[in-house]
C-alpha positions, 0 to 999 in steps of 0.5 A: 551732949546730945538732946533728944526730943520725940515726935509722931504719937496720937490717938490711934485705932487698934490695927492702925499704924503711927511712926514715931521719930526723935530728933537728935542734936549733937554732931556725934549723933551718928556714931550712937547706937539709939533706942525706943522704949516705952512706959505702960501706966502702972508699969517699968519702961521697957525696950522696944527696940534698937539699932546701930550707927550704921542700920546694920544691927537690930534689935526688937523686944519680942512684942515688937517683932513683925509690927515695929520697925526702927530706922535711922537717917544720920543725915537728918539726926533722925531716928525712926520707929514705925509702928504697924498693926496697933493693939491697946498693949502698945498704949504707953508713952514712947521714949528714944534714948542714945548710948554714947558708950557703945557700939552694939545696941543693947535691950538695957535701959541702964545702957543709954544715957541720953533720953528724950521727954517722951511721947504718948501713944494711945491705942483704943480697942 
C-alpha cells in the first residue's frame, strides 16, 4: 500500500515558479514509476509528467516541456515537479500518482493506482 499526500501549490503570478512535492509512504516507493497530473475546472485531469525509479526516464505532456520538470529523491520518498514560467492555463489542482505495475512511466492515467488528494495551483494573469 502506498500513500501519497501533495504538497507546495499557492497563488502564484503568471511568469513566477512553485515546486510542487509528494510525499510517499510505503518501503517499496522506489521501485515505482511516479506521475503528476492536473485537473483544470471544467476539465479531464491530464498528465503532466512522469518519471522512473531511477530519474532515468522521463516523460512531459507537451504543455509542460521546457517549464516543468520532475524529480525524485528515493532516499526522502519524495517526488518533485518544479514549475517555472507560470501561465493561468497551468491553473488546476496537481495530483501525484504511483504505478505499481510497471516500470516504464507512462502518460495514462488508467496506468497508476495509487493517487494522492490533490493540491491547488493558481496562477493570475
Amino acid at each position: 500500500q502506498v500513500q501519497l499526500v501533495e504538497s507546495g501549490g499557492g497563488l502564484v503570478q503568471a511568469g513566477g515558479s512553485l515546486r510542487l512535492s509528494c510525499a510517499a509512504s510505503g518501503r517499496t516507493f522506489s521501485r515505482y514509476p511516479m506521475g503528476w497530473f492536473r485537473q483544470a475546472p471544467g476539465k479531464e485531469r491530464a498528465f503532466v509528467a512522469a518519471i522512473n525509479w531511477s530519474g532515468s526516464s522521463i516523460i512531459y505532456a507537451d504543455s509542460a516541456k521546457g517549464r516543468f520538470t520532475i524529480s525524485r529523491d528515493n532516499a526522502k520518498n519524495t517526488v518533485y515537479l518544479q514549475m517555472n514560467n507560470l501561465k493561468p492555463e497551468d491553473t488546476a489542482v496537481y495530483y501525484c500518482a504511483a504505478d505499481s505495475q510497471h516500470f516504464i512511466p507512462r502518460p495514462s492515467q488508467s496506468e497508476y493506482d495509487y493517487w494522492g488528494q490533490g493540491t491547488q495551483v493558481t496562477v493570475s494573469s
